[in-house]
ChimeraX commands (.cxc) that place a marker at each C-alpha (Angstrom):
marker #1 position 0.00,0.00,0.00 radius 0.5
marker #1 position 1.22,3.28,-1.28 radius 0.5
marker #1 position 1.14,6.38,1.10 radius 0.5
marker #1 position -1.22,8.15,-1.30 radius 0.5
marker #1 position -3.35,5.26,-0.52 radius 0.5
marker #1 position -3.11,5.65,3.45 radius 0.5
marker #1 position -6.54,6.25,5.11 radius 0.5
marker #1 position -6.59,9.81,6.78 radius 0.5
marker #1 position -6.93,8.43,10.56 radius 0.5
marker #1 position -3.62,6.60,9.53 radius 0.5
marker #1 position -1.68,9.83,7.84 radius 0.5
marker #1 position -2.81,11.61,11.11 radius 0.5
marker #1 position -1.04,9.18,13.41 radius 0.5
marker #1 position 2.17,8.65,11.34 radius 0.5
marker #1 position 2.38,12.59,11.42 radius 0.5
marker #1 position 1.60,12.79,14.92 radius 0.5
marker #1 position 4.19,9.78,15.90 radius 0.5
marker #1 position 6.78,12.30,13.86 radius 0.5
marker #1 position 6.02,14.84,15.56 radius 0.5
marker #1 position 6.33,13.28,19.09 radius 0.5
marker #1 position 9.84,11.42,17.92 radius 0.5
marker #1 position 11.08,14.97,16.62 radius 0.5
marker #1 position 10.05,17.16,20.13 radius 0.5
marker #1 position 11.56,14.41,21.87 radius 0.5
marker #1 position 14.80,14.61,20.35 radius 0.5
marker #1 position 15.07,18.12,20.55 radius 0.5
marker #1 position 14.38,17.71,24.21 radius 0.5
marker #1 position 17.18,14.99,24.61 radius 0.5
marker #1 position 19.70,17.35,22.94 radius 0.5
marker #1 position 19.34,19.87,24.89 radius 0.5
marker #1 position 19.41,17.54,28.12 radius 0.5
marker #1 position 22.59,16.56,26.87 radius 0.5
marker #1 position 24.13,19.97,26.50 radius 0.5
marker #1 position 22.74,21.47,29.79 radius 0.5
marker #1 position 24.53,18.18,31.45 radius 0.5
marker #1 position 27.73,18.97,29.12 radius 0.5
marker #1 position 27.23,22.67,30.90 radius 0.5
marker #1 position 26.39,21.69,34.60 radius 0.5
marker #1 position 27.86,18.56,35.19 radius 0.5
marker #1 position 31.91,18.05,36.35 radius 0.5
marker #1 position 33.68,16.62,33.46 radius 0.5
marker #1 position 35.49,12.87,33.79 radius 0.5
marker #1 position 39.24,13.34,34.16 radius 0.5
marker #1 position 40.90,12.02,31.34 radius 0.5
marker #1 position 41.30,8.32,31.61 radius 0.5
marker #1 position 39.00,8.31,34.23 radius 0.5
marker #1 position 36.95,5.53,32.30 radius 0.5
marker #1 position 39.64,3.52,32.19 radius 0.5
marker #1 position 40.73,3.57,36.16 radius 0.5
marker #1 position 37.32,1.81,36.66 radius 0.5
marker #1 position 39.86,-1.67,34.94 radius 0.5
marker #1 position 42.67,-3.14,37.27 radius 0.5
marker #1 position 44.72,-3.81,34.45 radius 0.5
marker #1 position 45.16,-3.43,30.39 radius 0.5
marker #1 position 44.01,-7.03,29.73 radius 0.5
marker #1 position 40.42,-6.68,30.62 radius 0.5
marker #1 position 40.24,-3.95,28.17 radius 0.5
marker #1 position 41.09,-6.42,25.22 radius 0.5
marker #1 position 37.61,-7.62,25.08 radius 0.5
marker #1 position 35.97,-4.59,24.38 radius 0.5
marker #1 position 38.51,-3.56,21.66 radius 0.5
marker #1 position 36.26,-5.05,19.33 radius 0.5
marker #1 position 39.52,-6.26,16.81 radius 0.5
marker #1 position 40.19,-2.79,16.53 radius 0.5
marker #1 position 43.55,-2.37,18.83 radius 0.5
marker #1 position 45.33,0.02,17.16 radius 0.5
marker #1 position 42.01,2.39,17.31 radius 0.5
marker #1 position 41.83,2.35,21.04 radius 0.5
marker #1 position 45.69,2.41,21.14 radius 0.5
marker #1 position 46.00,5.77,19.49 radius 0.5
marker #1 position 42.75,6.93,21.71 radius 0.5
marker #1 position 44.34,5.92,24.66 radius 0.5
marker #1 position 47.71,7.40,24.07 radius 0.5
marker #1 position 45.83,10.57,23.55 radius 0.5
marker #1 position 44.29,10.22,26.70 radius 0.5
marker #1 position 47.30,9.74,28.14 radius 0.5
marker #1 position 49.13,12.57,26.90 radius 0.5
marker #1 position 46.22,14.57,28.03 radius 0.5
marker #1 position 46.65,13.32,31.36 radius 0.5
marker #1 position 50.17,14.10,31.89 radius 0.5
marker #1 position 49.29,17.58,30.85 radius 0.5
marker #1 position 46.55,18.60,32.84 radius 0.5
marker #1 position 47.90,17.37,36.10 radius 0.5
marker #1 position 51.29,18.84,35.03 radius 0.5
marker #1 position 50.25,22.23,34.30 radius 0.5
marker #1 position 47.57,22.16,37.84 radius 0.5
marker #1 position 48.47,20.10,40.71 radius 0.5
marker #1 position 51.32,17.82,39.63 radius 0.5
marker #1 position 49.40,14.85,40.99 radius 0.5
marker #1 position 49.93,11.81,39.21 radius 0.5
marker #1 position 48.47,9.48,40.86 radius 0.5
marker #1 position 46.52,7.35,38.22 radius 0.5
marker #1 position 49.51,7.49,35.93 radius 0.5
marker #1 position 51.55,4.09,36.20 radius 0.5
marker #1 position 47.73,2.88,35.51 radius 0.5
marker #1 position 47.32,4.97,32.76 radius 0.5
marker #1 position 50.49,4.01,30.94 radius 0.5
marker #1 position 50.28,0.28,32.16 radius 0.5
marker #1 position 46.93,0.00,30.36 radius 0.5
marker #1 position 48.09,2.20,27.28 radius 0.5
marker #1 position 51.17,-0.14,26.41 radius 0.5
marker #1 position 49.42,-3.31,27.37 radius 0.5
marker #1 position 46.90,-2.59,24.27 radius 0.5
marker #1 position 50.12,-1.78,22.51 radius 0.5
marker #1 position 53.31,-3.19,23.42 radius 0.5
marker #1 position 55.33,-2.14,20.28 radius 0.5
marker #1 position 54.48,1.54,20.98 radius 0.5
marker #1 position 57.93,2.58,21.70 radius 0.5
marker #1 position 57.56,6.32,22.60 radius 0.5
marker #1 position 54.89,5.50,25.16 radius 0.5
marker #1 position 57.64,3.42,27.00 radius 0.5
marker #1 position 59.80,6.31,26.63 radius 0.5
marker #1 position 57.53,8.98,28.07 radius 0.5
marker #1 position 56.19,7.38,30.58 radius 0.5
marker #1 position 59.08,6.10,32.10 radius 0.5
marker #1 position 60.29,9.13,32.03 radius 0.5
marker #1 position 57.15,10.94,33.23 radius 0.5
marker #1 position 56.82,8.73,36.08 radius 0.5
marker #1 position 60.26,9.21,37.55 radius 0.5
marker #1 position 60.58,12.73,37.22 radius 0.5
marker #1 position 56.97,14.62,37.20 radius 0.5
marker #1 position 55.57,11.46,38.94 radius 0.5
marker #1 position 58.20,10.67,41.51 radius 0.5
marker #1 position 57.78,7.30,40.96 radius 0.5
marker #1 position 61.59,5.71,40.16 radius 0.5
marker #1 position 60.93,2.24,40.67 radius 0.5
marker #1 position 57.42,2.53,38.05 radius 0.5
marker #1 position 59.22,4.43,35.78 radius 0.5
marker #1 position 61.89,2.28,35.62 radius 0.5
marker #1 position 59.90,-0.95,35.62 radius 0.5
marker #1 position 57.94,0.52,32.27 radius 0.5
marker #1 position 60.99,1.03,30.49 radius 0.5
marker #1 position 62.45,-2.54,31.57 radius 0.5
marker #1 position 58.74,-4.00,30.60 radius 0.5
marker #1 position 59.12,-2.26,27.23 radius 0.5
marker #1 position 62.60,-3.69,26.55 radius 0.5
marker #1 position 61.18,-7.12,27.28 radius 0.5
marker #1 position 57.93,-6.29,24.52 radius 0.5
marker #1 position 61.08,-4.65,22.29 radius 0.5
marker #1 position 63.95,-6.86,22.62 radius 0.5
marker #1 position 65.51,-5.89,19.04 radius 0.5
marker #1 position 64.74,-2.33,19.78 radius 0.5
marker #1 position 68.19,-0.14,19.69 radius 0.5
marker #1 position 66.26,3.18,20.09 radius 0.5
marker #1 position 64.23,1.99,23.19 radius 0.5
marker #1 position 67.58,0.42,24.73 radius 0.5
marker #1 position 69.20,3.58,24.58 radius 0.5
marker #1 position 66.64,5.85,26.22 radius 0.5
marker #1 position 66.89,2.93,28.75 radius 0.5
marker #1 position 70.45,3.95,28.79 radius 0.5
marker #1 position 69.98,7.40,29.29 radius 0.5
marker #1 position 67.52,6.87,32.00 radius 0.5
marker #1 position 69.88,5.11,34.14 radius 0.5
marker #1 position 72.35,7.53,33.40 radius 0.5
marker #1 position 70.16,10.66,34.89 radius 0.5
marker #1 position 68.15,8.51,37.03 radius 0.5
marker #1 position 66.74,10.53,39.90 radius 0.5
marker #1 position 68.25,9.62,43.26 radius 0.5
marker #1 position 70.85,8.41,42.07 radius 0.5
marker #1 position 72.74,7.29,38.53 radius 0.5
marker #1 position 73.45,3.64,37.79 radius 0.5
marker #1 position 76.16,3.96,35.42 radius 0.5
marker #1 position 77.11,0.54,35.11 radius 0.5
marker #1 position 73.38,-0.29,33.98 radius 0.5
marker #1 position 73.53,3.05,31.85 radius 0.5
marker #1 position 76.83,1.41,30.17 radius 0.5
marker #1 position 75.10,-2.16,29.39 radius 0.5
marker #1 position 71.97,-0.53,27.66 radius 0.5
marker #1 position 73.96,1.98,26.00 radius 0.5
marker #1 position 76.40,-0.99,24.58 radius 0.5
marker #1 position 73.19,-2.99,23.61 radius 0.5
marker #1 position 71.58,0.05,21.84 radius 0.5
marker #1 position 74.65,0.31,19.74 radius 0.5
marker #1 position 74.68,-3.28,18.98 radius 0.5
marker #1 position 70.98,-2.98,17.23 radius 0.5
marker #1 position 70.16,-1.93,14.26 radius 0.5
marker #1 position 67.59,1.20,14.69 radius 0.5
marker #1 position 70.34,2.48,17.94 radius 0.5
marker #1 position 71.14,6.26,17.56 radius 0.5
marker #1 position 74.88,6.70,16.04 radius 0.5
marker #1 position 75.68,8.22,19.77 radius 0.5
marker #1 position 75.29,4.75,21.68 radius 0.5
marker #1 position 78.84,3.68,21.06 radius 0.5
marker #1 position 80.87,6.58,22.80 radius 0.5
marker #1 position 77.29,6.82,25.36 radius 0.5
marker #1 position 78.40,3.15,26.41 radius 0.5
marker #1 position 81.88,3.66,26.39 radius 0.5
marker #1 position 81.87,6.77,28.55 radius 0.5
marker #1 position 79.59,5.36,31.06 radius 0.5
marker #1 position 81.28,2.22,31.61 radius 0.5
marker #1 position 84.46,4.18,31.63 radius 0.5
marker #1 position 82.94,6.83,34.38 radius 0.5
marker #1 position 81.66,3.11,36.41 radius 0.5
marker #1 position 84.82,1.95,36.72 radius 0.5
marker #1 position 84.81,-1.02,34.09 radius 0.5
marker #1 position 87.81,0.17,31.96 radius 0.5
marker #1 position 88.09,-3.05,29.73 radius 0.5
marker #1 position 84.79,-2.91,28.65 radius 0.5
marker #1 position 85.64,1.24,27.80 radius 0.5
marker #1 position 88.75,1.01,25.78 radius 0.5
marker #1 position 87.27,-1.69,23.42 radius 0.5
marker #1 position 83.81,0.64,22.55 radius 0.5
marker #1 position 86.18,3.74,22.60 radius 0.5
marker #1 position 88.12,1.32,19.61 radius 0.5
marker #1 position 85.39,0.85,18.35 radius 0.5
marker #1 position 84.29,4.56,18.08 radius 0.5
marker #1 position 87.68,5.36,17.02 radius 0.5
marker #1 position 87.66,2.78,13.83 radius 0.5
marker #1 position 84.03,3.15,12.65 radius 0.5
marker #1 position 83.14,7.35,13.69 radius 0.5
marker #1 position 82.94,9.40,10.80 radius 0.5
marker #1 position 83.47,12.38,12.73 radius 0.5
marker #1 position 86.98,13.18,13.07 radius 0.5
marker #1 position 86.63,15.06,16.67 radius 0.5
marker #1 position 84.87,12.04,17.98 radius 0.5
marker #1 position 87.65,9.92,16.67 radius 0.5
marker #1 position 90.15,11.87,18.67 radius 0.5
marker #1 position 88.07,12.21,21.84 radius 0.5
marker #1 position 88.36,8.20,21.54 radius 0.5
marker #1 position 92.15,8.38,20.67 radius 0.5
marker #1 position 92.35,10.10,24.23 radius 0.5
marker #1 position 90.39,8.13,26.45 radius 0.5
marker #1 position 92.22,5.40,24.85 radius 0.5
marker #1 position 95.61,6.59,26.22 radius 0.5
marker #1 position 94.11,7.47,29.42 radius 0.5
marker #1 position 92.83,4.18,30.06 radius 0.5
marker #1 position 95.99,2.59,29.21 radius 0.5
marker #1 position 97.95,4.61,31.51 radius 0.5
marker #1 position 95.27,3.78,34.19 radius 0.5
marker #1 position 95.78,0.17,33.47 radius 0.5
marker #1 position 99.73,-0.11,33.43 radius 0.5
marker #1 position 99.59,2.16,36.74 radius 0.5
marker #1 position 96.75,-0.12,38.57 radius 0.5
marker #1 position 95.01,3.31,39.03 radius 0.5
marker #1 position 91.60,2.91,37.80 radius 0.5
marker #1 position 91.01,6.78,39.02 radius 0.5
marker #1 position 93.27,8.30,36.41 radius 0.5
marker #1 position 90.64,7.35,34.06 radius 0.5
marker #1 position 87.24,7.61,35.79 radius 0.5
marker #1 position 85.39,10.38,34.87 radius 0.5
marker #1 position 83.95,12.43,37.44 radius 0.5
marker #1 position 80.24,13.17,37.17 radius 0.5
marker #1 position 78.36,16.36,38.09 radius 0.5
marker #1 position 74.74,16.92,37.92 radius 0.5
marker #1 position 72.17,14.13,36.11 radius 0.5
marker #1 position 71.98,15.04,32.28 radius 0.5
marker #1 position 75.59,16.70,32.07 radius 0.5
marker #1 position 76.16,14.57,28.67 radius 0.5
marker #1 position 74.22,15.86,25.89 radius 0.5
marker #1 position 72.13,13.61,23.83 radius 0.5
marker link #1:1,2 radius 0.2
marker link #1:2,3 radius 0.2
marker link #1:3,4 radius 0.2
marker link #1:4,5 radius 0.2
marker link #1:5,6 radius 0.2
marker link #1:6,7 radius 0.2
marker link #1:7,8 radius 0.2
marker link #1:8,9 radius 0.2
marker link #1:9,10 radius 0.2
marker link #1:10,11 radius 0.2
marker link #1:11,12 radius 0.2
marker link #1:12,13 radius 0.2
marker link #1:13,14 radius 0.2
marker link #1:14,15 radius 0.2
marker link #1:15,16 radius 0.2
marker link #1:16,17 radius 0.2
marker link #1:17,18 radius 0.2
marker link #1:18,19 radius 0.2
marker link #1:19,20 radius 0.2
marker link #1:20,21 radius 0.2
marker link #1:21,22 radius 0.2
marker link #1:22,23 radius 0.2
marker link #1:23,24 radius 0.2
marker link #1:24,25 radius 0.2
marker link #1:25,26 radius 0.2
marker link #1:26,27 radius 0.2
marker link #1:27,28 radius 0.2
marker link #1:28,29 radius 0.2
marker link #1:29,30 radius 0.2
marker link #1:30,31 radius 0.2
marker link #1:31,32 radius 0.2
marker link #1:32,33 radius 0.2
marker link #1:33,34 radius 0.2
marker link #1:34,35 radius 0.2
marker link #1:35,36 radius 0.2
marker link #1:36,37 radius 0.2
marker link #1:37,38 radius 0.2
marker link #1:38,39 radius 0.2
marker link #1:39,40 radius 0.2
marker link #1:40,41 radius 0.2
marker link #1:41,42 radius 0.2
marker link #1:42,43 radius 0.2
marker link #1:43,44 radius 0.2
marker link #1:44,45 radius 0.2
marker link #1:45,46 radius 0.2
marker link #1:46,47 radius 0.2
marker link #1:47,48 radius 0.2
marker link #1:48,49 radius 0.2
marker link #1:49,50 radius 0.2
marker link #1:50,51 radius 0.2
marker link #1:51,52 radius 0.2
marker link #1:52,53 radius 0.2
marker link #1:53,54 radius 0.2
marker link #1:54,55 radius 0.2
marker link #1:55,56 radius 0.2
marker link #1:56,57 radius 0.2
marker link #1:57,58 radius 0.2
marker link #1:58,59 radius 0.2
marker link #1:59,60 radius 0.2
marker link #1:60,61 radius 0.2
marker link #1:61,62 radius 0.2
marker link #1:62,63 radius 0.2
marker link #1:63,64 radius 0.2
marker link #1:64,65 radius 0.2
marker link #1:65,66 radius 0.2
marker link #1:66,67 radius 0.2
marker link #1:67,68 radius 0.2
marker link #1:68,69 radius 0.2
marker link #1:69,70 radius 0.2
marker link #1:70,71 radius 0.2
marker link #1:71,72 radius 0.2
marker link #1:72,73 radius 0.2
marker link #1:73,74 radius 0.2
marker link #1:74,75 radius 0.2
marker link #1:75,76 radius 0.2
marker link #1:76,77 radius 0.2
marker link #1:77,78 radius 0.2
marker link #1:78,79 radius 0.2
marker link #1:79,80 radius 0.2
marker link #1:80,81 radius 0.2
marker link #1:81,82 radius 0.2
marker link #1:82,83 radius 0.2
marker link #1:83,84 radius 0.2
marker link #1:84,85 radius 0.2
marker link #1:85,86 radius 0.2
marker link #1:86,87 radius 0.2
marker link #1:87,88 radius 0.2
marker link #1:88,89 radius 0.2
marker link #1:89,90 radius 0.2
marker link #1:90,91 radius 0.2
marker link #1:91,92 radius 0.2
marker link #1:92,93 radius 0.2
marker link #1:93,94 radius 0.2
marker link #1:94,95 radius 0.2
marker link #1:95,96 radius 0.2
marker link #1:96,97 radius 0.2
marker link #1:97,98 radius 0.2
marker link #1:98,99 radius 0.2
marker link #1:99,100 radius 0.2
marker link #1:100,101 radius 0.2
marker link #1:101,102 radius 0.2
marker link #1:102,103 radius 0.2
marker link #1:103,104 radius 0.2
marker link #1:104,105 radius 0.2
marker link #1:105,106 radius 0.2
marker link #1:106,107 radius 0.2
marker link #1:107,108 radius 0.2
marker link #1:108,109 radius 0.2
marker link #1:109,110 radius 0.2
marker link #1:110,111 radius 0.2
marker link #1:111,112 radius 0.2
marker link #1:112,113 radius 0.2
marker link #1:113,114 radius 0.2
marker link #1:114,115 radius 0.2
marker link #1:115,116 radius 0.2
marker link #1:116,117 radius 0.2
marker link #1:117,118 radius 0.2
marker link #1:118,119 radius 0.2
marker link #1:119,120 radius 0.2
marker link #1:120,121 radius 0.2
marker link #1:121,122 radius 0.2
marker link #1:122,123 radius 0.2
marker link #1:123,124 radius 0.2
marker link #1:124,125 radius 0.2
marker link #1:125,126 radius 0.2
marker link #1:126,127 radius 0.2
marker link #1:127,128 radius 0.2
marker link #1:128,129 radius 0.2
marker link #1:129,130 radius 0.2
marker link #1:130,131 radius 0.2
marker link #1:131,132 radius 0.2
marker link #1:132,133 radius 0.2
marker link #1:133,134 radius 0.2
marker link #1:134,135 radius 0.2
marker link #1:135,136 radius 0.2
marker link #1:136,137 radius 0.2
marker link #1:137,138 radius 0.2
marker link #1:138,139 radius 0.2
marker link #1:139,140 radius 0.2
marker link #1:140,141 radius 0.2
marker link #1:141,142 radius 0.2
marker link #1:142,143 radius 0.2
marker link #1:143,144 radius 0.2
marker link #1:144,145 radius 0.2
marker link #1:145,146 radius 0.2
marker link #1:146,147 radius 0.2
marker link #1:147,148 radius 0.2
marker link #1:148,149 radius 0.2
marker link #1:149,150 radius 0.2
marker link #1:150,151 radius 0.2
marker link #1:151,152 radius 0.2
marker link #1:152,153 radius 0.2
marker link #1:153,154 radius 0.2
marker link #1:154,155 radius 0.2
marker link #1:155,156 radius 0.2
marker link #1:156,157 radius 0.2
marker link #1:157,158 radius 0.2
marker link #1:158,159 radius 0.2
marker link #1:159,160 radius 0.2
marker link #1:160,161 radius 0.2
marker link #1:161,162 radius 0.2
marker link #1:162,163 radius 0.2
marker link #1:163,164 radius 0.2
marker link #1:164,165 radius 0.2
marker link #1:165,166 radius 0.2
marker link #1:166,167 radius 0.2
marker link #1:167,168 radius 0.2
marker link #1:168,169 radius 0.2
marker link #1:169,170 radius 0.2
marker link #1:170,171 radius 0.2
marker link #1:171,172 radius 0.2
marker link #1:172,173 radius 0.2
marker link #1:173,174 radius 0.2
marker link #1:174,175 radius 0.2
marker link #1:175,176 radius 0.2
marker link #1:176,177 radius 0.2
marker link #1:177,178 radius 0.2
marker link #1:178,179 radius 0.2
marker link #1:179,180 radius 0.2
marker link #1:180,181 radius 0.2
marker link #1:181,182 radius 0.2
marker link #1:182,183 radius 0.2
marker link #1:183,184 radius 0.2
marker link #1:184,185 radius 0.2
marker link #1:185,186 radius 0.2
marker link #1:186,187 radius 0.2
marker link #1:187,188 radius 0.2
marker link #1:188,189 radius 0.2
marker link #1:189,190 radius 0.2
marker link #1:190,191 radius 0.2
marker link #1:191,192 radius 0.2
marker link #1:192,193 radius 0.2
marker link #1:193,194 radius 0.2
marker link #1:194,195 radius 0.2
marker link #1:195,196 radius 0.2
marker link #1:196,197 radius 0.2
marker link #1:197,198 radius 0.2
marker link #1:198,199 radius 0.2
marker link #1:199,200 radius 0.2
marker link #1:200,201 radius 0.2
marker link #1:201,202 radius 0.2
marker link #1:202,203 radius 0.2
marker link #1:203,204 radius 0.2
marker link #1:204,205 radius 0.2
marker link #1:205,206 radius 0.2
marker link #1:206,207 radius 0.2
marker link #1:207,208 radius 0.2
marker link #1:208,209 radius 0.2
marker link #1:209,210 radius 0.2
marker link #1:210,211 radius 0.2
marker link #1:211,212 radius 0.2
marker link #1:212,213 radius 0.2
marker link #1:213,214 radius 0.2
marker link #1:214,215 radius 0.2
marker link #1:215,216 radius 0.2
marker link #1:216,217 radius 0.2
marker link #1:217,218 radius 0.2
marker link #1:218,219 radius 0.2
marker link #1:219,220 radius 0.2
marker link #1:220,221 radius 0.2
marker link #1:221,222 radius 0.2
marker link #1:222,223 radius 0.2
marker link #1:223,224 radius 0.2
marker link #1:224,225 radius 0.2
marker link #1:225,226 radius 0.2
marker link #1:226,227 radius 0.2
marker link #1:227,228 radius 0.2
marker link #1:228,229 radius 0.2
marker link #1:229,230 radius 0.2
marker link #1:230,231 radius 0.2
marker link #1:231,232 radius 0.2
marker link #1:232,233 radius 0.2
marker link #1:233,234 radius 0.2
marker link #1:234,235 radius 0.2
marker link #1:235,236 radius 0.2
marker link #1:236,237 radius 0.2
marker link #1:237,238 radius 0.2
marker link #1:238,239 radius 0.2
marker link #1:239,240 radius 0.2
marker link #1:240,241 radius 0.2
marker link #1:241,242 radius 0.2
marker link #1:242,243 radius 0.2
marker link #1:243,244 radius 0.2
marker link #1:244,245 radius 0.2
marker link #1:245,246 radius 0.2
marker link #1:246,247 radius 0.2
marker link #1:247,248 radius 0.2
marker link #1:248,249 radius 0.2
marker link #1:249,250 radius 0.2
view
């Protein structure tokens, strides 16, 4: 049956039933912006604090990881930025970052900056440091994740570990994406820890393989200095004093 062919008593209620469905959504819109208006806003991530961990968001990520990924490291970012620029509070953030990299482990620079983030904005050492560590274990073959590793133990708050700084920088330089720096990174801090061998041989290796002729002759140097230290059992000739956390330039 054709509309032309609709009785009027039927026209009449479709037009009414319109009608209603129209006012009504009218009236549901505007609910929804006076609530927008009145109510508190959600903190961002504040959804996802409600889950204990990453994996129980999996189900609801409908196959579509990298999707919630990217919303959730938006989230995140947002996060870190409203609390940093109000009332430095961070408590939520491990969380935030724990689920963010659990939905996807190969995202290297959310590793990076929350590790970071945590130990320095968040006061948190030990989470920072256990992000980073949980991201090298996702990233095994990553040199660029290694090194920030590196560099975190090198300017960890509290106190350096330069002997840990030395291993990941060695490791970043032994990978394929590792920033050209690694080499003379690793030998410097394993030279400033005390572990000369280990020193001379990447300060060879920077000195064979740099194509920057400065850099060669900064290795030339600390080649001769560990020597000396060697042949005169005085490992202090050729430890380098450190000053303040992030001295070395990356």
């Amino acid at each position: 049956m054709t509309p032309l062919a609709w009785s009027a008593p039927r026209r009449a209620r479709f037009f009414t039933a319109w009608a209603l469905a129209l006012l009504l959504g009218a009236a549901a819109f505007q609910l929804a912006e006076l609530s927008y208006r009145v109510l508190p806003h959600p903190q961002p991530l504040e959804e996802l604090s409600y889950y204990p961990s990453g994996r129980h968001l999996r189900p609801a990520m409908l196959g579509h990881p990298e999707t919630a990924a990217d919303l959730a490291w938006l989230r995140a970012v947002q996060y870190y930025g409203e609390h940093r620029t109000t009332d430095m509070r961070f408590t939520r953030m491990r969380q935030v970052f724990e689920i963010l990299t659990t939905m996807a482990p190969d995202f290297i620079p959310a590793y990076v900056f929350g590790g970071f983030a945590l130990a320095q904005e968040g006061r948190d050492v030990e989470g920072g440091e256990r992000l980073m560590l949980e991201g090298m274990a996702a990233n095994p073959s990553s040199g660029a994740l290694a090194f920030e590793l590196g560099f975190f133990y090198f300017v960890r708050p509290g106190g350096r570990d330069l002997a840990r700084a030395g291993e990941f920088f060695e490791l970043a330089a032994r990978l394929p994406d590792g920033p050209p720096q690694a080499a003379r990174f690793a030998a410097f801090a394993h030279q400033s820890a005390g572990n000369l061998g280990v020193a001379y041989e990447l300060w060879q290796e920077v000195y064979e393989h740099s194509p920057n002729r400065f850099m060669r002759e900064i290795a030339e140097k600390q080649m001769t200095l560990i020597r000396l230290a060697i042949e005169k059992g005085r490992k202090d000739l050729a430890i380098k004093r450190m000053g303040v956390p992030g001295v070395l330039i990356k």
